[in-house]
FIKOLZA-1660 file (N, C-alpha, C; in steps of 0.1 Angstrom, whole numbers, plus 5000, padded with zeros to 4 digits):
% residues 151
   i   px   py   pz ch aa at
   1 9302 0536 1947  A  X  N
   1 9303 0540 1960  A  X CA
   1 9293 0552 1962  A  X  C
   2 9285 0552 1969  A  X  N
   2 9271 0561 1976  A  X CA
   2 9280 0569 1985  A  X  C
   3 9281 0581 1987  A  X  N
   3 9285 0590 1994  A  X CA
   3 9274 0599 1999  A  X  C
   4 9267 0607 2010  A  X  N
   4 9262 0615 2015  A  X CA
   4 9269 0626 2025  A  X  C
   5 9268 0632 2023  A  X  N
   5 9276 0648 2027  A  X CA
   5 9268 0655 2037  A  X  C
   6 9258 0653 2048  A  X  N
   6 9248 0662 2055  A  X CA
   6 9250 0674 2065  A  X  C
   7 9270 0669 2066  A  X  N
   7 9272 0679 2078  A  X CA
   7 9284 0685 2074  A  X  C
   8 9285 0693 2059  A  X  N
   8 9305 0693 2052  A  X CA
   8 9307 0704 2061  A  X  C
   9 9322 0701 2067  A  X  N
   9 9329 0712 2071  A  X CA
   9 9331 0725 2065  A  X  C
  10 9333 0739 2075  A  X  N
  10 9334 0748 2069  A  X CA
  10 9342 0748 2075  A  X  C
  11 9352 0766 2062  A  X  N
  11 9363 0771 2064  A  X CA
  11 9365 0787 2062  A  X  C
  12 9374 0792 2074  A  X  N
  12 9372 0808 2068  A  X CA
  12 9384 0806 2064  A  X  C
  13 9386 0808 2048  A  X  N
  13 9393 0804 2043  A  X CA
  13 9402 0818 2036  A  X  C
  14 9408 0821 2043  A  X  N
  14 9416 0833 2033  A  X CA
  14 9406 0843 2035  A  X  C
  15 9394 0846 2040  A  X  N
  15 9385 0855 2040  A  X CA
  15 9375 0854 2035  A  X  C
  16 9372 0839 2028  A  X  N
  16 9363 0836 2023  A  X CA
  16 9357 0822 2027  A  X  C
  17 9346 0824 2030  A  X  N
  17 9336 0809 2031  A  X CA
  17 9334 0799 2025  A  X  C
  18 9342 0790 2029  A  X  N
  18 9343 0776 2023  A  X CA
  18 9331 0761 2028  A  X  C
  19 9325 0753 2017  A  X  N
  19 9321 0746 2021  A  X CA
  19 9326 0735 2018  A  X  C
  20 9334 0727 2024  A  X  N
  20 9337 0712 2018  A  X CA
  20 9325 0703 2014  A  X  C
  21 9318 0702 2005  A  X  N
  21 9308 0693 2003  A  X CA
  21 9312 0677 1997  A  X  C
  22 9322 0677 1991  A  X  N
  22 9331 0663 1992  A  X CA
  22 9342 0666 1986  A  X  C
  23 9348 0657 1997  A  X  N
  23 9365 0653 2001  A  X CA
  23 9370 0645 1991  A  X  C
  24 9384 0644 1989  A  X  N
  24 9389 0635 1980  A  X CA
  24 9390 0620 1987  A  X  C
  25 9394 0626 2004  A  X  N
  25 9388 0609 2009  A  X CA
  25 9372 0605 2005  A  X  C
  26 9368 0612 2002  A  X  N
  26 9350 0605 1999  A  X CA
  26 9351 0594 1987  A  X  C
  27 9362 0603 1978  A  X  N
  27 9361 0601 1966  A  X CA
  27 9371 0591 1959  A  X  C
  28 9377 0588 1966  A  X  N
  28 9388 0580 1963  A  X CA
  28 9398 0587 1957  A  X  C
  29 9400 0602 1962  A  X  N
  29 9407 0607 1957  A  X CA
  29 9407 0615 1942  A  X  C
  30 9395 0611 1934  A  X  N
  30 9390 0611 1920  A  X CA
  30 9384 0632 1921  A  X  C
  31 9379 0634 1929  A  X  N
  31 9376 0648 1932  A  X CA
  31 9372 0656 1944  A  X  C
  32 9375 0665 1944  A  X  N
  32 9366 0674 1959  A  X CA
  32 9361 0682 1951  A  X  C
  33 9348 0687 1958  A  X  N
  33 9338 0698 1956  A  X CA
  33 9337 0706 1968  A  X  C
  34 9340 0727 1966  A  X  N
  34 9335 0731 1973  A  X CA
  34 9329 0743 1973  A  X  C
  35 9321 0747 1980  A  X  N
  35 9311 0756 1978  A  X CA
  35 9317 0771 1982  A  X  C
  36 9323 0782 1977  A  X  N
  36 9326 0793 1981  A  X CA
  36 9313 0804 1981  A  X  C
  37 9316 0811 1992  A  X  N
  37 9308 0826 1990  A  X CA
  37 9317 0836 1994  A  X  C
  38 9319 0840 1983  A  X  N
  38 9327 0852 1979  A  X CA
  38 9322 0861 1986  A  X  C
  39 9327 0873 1995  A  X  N
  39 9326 0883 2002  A  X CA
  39 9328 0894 1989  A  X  C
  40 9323 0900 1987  A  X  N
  40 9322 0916 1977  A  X CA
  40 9333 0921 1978  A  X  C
  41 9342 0924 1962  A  X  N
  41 9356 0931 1964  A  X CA
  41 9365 0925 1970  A  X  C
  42 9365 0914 1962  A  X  N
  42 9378 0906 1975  A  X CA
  42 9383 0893 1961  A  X  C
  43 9396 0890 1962  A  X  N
  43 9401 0882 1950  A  X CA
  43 9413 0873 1957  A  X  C
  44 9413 0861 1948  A  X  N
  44 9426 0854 1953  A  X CA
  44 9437 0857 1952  A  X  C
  45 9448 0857 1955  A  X  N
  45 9461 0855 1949  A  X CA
  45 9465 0854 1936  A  X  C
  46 9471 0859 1923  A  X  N
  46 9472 0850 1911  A  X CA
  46 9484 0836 1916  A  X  C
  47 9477 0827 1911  A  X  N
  47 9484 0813 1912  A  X CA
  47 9478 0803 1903  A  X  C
  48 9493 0791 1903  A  X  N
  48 9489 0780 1893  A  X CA
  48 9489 0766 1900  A  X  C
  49 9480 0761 1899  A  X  N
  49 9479 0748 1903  A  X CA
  49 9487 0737 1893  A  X  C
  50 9495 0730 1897  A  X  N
  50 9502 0723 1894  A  X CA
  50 9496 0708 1888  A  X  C
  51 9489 0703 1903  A  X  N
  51 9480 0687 1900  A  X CA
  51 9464 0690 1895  A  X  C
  52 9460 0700 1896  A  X  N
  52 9446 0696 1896  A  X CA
  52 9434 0710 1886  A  X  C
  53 9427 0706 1878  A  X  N
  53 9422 0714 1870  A  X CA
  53 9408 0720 1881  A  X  C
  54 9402 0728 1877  A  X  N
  54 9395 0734 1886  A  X CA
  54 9382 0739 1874  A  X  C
  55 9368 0732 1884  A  X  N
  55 9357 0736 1875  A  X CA
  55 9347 0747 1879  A  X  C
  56 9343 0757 1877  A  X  N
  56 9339 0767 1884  A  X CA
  56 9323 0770 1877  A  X  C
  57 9312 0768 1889  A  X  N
  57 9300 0769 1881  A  X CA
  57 9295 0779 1894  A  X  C
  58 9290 0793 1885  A  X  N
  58 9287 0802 1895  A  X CA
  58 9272 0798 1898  A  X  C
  59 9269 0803 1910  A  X  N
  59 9254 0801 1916  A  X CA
  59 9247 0814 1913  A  X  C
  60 9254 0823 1916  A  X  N
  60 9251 0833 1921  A  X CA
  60 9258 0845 1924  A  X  C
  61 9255 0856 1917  A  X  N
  61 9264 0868 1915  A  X CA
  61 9274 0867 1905  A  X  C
  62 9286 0875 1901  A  X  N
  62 9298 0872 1888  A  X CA
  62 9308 0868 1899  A  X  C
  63 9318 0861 1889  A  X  N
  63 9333 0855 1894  A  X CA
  63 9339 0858 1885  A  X  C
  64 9345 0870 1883  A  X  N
  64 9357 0875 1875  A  X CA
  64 9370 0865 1872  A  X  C
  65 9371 0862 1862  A  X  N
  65 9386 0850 1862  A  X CA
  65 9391 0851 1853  A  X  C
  66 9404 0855 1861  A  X  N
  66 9416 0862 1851  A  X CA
  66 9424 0848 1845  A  X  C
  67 9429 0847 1834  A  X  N
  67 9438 0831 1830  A  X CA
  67 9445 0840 1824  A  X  C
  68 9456 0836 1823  A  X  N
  68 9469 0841 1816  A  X CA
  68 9467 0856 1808  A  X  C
  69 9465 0865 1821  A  X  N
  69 9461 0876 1819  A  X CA
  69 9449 0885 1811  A  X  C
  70 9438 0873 1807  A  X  N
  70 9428 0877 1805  A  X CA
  70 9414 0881 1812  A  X  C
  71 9407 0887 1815  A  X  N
  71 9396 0887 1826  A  X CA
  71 9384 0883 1818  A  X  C
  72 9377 0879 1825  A  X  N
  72 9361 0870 1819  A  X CA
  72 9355 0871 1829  A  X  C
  73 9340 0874 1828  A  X  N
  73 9332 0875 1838  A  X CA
  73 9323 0864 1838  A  X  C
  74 9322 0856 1846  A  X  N
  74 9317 0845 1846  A  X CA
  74 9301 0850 1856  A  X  C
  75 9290 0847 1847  A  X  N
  75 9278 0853 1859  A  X CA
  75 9269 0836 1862  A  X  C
  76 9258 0839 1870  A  X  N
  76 9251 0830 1877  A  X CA
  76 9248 0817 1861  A  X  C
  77 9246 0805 1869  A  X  N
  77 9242 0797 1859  A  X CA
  77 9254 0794 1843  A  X  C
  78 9265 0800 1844  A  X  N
  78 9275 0803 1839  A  X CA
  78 9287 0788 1841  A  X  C
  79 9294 0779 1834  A  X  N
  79 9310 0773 1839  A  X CA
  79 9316 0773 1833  A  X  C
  80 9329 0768 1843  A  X  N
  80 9342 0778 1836  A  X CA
  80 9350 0767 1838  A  X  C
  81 9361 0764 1831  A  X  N
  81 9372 0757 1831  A  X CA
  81 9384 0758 1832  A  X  C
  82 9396 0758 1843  A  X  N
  82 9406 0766 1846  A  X CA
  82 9416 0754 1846  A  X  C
  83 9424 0753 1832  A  X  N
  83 9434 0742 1832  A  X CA
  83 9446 0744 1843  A  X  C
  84 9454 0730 1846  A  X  N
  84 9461 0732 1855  A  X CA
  84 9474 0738 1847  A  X  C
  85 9482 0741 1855  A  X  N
  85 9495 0751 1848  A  X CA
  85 9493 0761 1844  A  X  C
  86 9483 0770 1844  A  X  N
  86 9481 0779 1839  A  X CA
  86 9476 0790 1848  A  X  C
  87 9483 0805 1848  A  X  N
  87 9479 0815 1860  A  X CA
  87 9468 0816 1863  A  X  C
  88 9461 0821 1871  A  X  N
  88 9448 0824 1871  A  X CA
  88 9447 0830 1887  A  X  C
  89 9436 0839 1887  A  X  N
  89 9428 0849 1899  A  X CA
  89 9412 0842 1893  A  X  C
  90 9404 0845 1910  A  X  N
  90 9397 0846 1911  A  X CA
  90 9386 0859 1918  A  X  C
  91 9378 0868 1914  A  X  N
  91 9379 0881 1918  A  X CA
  91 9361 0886 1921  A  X  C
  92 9357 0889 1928  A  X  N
  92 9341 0891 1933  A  X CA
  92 9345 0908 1933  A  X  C
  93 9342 0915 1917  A  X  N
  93 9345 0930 1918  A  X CA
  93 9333 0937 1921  A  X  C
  94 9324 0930 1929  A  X  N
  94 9309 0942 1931  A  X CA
  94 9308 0943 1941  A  X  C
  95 9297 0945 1950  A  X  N
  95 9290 0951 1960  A  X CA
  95 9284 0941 1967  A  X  C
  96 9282 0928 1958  A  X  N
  96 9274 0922 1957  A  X CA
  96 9279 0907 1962  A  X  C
  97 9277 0895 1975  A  X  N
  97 9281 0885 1972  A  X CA
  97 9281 0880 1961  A  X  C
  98 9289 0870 1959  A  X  N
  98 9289 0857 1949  A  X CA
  98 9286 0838 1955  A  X  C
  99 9285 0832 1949  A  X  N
  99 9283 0821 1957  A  X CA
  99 9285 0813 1943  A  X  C
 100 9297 0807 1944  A  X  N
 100 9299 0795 1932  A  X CA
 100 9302 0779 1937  A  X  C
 101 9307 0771 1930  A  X  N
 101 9313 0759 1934  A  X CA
 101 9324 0756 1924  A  X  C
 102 9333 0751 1931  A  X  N
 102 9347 0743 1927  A  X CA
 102 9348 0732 1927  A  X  C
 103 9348 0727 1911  A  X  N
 103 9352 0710 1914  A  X CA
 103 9366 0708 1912  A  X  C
 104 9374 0704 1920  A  X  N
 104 9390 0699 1916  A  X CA
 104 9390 0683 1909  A  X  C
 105 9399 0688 1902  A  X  N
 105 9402 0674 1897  A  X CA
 105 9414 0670 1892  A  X  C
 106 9421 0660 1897  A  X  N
 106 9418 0650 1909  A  X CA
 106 9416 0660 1923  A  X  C
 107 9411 0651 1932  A  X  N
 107 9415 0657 1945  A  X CA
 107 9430 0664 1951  A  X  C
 108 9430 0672 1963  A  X  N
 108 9439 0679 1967  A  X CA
 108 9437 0690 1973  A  X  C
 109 9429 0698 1963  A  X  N
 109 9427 0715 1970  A  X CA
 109 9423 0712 1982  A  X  C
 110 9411 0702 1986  A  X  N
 110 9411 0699 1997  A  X CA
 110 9415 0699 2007  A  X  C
 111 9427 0694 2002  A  X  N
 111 9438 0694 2015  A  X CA
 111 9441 0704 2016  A  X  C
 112 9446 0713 2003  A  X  N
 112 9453 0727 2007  A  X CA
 112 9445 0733 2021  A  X  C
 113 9429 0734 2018  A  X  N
 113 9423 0743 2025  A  X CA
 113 9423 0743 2037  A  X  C
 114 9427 0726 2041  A  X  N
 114 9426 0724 2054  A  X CA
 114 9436 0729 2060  A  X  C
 115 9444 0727 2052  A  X  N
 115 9463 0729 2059  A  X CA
 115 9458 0740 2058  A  X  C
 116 9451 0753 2057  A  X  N
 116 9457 0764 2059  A  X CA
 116 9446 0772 2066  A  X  C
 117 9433 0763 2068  A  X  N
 117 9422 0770 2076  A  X CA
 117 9415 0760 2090  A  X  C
 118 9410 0759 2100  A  X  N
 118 9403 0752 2103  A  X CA
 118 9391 0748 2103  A  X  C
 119 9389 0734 2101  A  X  N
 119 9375 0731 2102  A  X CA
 119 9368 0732 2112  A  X  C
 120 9358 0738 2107  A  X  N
 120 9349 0742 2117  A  X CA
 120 9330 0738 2115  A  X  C
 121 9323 0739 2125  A  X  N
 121 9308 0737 2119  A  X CA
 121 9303 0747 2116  A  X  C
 122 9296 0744 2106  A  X  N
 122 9290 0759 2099  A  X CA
 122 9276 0766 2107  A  X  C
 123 9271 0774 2100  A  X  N
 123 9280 0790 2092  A  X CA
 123 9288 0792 2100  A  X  C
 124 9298 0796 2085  A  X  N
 124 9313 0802 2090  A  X CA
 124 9311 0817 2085  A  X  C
 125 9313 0825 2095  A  X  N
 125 9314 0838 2092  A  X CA
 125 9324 0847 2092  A  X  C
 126 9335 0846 2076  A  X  N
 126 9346 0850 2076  A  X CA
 126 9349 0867 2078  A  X  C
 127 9365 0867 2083  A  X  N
 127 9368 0876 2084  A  X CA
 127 9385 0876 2077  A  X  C
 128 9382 0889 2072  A  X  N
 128 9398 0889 2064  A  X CA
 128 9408 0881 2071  A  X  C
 129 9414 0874 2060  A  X  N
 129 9432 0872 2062  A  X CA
 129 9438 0880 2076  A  X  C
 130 9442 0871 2082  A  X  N
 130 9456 0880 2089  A  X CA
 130 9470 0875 2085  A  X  C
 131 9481 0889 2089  A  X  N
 131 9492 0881 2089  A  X CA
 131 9499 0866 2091  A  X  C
 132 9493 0858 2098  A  X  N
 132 9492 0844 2101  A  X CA
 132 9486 0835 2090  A  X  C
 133 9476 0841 2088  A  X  N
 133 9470 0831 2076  A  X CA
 133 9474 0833 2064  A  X  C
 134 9479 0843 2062  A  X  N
 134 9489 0843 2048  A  X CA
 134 9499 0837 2047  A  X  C
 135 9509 0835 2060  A  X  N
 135 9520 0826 2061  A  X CA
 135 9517 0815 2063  A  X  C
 136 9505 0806 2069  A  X  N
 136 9499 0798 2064  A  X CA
 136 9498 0788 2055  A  X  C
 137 9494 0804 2047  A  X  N
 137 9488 0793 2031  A  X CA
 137 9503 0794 2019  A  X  C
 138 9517 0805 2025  A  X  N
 138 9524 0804 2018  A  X CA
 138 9534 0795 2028  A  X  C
 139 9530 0789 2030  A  X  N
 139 9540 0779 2040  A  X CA
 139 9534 0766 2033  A  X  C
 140 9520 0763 2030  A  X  N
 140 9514 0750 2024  A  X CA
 140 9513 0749 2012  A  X  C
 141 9514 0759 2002  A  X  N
 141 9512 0759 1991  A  X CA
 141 9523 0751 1981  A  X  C
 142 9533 0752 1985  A  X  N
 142 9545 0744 1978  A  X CA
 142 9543 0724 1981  A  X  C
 143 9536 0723 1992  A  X  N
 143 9533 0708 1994  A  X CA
 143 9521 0704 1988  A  X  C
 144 9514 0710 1980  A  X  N
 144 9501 0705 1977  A  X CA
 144 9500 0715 1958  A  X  C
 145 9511 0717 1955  A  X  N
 145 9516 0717 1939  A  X CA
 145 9511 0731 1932  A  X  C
 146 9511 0740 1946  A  X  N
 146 9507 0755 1941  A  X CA
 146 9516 0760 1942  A  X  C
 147 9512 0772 1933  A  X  N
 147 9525 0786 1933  A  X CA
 147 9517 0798 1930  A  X  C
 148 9521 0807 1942  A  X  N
 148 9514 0818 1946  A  X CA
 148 9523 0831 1940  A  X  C
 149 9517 0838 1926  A  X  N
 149 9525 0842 1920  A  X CA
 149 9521 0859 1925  A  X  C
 150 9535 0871 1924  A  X  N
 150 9532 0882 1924  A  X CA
 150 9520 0886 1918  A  X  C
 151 9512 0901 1920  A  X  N
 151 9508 0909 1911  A  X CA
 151 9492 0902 1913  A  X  C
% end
């Protein structure tokens, strides 16, 4: 199956710029890919994904990634492998954007992101979290096999 991607939805996603570049509908469900740009000083949640392992290949800038309480600086040209069940942050500690990609596998995150952001046409030019989108993403996360852990 030939897939072409020319127009992927964006997302201000938690305060960060999301690119859907393919969907797990593209994919038969088999993966989504998406393009983040990390805003400077700004980190996820610690959480564990349940269904789906996550491949992390920076483009550009470091992506700090904490797993079961370890930090690793992952820099440009760098990938990373984040098993599923297992804690993990993701964290942009400079000055400096980042710009990486996420491959899930299987599909899903996908979905997370939609449930918790709207799609929109790009550039998306994010602006922090509100109260709303934090309830949001902790209203969606238990349907799509996440757990958004303190700390």
């Amino acid at each position: 199956m030939f897939v072409l991607n020319t127009k992927p939805p964006e997302y201000n996603f938690a305060g960060t710029r999301v690119r859907l570049l393919m969907s797990g509908k593209e994919t038969g469900g088999a993966f989504c890919m998406m393009e983040f740009f990390g805003p400077p000083n700004r980190a996820t949640p610690l959480h564990v994904h349940e269904r789906e392992e996550e491949t992390i290949v920076v483009l550009e800038g470091v992506v700090d990634v904490t797993v079961d309480g370890k930090r690793v600086s992952v820099r440009a040209g760098e990938t990373a492998l984040l098993p599923r069940n297992v804690a993990h942050r993701l964290a942009n500690n400079t000055e400096l954007p980042s710009r990486y990609l996420i491959v899930c596998t299987p599909a899903g995150f996908d979905d997370f992101v939609d449930a918790c952001a709207d799609a929109q046409a790009g550039p998306v030019t994010p602006v922090p979290p509100q109260p709303e989108d934090i309830g949001r993403m902790r209203e969606a996360a238990p349907r799509f096999g996440i757990t958004l852990l303190p700390g």
